[in-house]
Backbone as CSV, one residue per row, in Angstrom:
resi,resn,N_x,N_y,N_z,CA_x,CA_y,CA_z,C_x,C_y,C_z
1,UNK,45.221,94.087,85.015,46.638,94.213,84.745,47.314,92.848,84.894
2,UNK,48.233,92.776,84.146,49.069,91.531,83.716,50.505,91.383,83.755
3,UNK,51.202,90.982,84.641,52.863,91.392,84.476,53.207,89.738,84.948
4,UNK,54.485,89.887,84.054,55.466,88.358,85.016,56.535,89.023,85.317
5,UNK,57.223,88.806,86.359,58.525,89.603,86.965,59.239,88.372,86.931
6,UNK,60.225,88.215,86.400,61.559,87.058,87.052,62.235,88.119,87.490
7,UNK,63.275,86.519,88.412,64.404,86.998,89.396,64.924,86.251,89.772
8,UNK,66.287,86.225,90.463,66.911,85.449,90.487,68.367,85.047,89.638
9,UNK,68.261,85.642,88.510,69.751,85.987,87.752,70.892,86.406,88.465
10,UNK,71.988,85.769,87.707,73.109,86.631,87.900,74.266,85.692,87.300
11,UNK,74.907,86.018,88.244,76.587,85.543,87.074,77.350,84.258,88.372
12,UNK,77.767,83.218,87.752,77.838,81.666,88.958,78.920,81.206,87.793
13,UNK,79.861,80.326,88.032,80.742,79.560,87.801,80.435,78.634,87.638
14,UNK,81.080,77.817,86.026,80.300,76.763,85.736,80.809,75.292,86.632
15,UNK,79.218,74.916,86.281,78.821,73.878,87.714,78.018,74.122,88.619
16,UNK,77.755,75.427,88.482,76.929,76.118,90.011,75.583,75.687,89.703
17,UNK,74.818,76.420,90.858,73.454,76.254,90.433,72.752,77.517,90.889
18,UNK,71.898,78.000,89.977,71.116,79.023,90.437,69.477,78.541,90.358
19,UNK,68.898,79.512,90.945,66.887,79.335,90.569,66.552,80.385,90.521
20,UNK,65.950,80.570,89.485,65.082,81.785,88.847,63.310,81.681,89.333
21,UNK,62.993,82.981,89.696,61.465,82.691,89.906,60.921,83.973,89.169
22,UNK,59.419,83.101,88.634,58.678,84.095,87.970,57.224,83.875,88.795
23,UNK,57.166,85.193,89.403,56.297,85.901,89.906,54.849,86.421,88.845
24,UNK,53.486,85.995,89.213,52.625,86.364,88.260,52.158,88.075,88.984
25,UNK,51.685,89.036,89.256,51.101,90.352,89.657,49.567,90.094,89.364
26,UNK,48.829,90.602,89.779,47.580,91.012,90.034,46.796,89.764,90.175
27,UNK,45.670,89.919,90.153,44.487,88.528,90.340,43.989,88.157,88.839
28,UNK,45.405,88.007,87.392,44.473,87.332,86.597,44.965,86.303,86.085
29,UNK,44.101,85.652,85.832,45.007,84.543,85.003,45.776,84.808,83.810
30,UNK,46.951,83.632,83.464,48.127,84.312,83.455,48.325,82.829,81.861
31,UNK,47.315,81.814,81.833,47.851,80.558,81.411,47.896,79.422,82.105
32,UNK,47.266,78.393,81.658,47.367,77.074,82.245,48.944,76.640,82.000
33,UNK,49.331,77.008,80.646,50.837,76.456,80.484,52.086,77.415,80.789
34,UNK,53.145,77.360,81.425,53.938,78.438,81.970,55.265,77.899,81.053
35,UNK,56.129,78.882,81.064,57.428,77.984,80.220,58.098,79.425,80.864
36,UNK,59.599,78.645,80.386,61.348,79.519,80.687,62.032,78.946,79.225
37,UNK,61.704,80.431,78.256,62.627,80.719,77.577,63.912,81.674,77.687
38,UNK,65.418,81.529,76.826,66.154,82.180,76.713,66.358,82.173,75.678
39,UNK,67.510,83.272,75.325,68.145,84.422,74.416,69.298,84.659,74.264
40,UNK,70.496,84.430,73.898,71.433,84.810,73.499,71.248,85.773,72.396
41,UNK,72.757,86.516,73.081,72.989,87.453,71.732,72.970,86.654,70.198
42,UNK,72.320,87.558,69.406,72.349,86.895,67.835,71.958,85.248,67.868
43,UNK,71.039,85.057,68.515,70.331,83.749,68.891,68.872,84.054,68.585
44,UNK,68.116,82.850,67.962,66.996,82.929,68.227,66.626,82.205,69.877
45,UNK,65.235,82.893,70.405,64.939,82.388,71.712,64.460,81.261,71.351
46,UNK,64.602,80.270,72.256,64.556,79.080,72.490,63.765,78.337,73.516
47,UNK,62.544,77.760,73.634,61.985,76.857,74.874,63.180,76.485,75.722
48,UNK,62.737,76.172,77.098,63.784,75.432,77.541,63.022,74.665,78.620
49,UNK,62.289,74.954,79.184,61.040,74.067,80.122,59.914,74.798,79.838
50,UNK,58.654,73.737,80.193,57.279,74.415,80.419,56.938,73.206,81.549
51,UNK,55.480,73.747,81.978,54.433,73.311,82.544,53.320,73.383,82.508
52,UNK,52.220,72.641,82.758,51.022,72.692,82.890,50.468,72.588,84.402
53,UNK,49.783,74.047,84.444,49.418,74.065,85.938,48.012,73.240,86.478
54,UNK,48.321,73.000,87.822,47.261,71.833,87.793,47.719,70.277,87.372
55,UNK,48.346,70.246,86.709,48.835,68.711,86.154,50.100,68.574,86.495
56,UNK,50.544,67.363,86.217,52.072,66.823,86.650,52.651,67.204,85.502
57,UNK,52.265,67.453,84.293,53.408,67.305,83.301,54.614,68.020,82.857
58,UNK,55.729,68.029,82.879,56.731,69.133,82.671,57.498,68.479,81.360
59,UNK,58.232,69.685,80.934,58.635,69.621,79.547,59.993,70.227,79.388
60,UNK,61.442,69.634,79.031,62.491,70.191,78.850,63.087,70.285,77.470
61,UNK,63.738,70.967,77.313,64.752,70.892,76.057,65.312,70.119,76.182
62,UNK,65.859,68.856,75.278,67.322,68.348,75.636,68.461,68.853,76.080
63,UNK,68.548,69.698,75.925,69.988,70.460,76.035,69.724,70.690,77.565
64,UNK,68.686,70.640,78.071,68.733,70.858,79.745,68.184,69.793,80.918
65,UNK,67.498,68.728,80.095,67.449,68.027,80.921,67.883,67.033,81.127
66,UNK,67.631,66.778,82.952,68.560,66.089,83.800,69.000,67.382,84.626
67,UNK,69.179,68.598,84.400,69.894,69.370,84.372,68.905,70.814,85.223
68,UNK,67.896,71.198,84.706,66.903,72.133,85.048,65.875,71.297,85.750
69,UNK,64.978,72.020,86.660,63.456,71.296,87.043,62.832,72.815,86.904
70,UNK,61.437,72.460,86.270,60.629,73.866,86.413,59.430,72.779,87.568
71,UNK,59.115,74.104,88.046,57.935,73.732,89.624,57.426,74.602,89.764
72,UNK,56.360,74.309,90.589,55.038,76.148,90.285,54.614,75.726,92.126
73,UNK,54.363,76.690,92.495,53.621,76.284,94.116,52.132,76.188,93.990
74,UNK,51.398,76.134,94.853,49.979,75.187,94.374,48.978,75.751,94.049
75,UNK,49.524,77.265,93.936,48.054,78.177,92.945,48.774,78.498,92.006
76,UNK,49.904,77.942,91.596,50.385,78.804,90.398,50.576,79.867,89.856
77,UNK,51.084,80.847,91.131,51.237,82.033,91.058,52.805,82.241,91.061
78,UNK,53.356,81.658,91.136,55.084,81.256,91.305,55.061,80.048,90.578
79,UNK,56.243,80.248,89.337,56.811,79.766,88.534,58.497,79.962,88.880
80,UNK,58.973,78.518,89.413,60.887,78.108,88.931,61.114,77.783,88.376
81,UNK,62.627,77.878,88.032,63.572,77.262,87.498,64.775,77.159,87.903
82,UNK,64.846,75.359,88.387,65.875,75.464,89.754,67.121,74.832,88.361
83,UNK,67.855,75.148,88.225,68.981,75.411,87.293,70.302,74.977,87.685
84,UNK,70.904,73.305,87.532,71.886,73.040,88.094,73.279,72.283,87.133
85,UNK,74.536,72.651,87.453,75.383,71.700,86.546,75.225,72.967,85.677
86,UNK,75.798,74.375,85.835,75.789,75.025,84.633,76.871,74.787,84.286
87,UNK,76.170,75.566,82.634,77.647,75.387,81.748,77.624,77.077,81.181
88,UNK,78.608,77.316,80.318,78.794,78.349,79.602,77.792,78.674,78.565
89,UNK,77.153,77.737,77.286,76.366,77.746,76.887,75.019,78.060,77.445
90,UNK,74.867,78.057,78.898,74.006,78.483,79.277,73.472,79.851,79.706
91,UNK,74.766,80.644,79.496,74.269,82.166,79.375,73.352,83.178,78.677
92,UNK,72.560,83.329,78.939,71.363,84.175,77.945,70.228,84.977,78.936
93,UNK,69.879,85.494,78.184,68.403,86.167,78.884,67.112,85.032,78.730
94,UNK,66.855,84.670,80.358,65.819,83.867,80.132,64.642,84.680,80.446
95,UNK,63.504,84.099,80.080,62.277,84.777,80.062,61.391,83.986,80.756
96,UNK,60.162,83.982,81.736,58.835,83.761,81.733,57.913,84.075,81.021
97,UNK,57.202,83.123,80.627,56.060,82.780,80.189,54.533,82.262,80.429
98,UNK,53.630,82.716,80.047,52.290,82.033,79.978,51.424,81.908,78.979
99,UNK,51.032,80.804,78.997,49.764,81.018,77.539,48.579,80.023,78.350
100,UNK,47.511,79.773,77.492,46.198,79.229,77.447,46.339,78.048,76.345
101,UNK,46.623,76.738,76.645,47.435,76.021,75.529,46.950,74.433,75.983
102,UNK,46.701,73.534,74.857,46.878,72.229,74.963,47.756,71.794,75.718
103,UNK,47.951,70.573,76.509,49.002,69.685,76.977,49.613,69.295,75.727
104,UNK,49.629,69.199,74.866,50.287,69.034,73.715,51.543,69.780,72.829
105,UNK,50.713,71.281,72.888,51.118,72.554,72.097,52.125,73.115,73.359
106,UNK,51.819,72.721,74.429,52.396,73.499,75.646,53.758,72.628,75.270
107,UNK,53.701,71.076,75.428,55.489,70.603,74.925,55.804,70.910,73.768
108,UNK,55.683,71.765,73.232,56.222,72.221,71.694,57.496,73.349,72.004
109,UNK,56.958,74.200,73.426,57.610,75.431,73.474,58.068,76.387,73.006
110,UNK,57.334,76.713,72.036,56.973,77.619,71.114,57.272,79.029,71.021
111,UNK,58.146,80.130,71.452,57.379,80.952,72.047,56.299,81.652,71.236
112,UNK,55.903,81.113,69.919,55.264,82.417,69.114,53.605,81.443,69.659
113,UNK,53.413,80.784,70.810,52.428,79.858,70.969,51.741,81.420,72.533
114,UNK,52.885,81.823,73.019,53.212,82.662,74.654,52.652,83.932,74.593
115,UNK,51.601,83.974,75.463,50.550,85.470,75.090,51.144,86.275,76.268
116,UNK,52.100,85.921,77.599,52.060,87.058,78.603,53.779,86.584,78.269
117,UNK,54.430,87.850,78.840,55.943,87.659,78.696,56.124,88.740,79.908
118,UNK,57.458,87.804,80.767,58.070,88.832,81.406,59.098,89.686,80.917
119,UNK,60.063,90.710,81.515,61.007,91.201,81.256,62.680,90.967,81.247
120,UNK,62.486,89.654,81.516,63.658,88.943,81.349,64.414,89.207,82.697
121,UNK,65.474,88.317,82.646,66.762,88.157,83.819,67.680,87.365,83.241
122,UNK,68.778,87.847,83.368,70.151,87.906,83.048,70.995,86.728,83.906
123,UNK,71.577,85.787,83.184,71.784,84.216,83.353,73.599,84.143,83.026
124,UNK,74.761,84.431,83.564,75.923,84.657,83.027,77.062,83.454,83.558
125,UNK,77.168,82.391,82.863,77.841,81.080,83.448,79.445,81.428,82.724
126,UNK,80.408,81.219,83.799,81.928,81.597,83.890,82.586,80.323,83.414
């Protein structure tokens, strides 16, 4: 069995900062590359960080960095997204992610690249 749970959503005033965590469930692997996409209404979803576990490399959207850090703890069973300096545009349903992916394909952020998906959490900047 295979699940990602995020958490950590909710509704903050812009400027604030929140962190979202995605939780992997059971003993399987889940993806070397992890990412945090979101969703707006009548939006297509959008990358917004990844990682490669095991390696240093992290990957942002423009639109967020400087701004977001994604970080994993050292088995990579916990996936963040410490989320600061919001804005309004930043409201959407973000998602966790995992795939089995190049260091390459993983900075693309793709999601049609993302084989495990969580159930989303709800991101609402005032």
């Amino acid at each position: 069995h295979v699940q990602l749970v995020e958490s950590g959503g909710g509704s903050v005033q812009a400027g604030g900062s929140l962190t979202l965590s995605c939780a992997a469930s059971g003993y399987t692997y889940t993806g070397n590359c992890m990412g945090w996409f979101r969703q707006a209404p009548g939006q297509a979803r959008e990358g917004v960080a990844g990682a490669v576990i095991g390696g240093g490399s992290r990957y942002y959207a423009d639109s967020v960095k400087n701004r977001f850090t994604i970080s994993r703890d050292d088995a990579g069973k916990m996936v963040y997204l410490q989320m600061n300096s919001l804005k309004p545009d930043d409201t959407a349903m973000y998602y966790c992610a995992g795939a089995d992916l190049y260091t390459w394909d993983c900075e693309r952020l793709l999601s049609s690249d993302f084989t495990y998906w969580g159930q989303g959490t709800q991101v609402t900047v005032s």
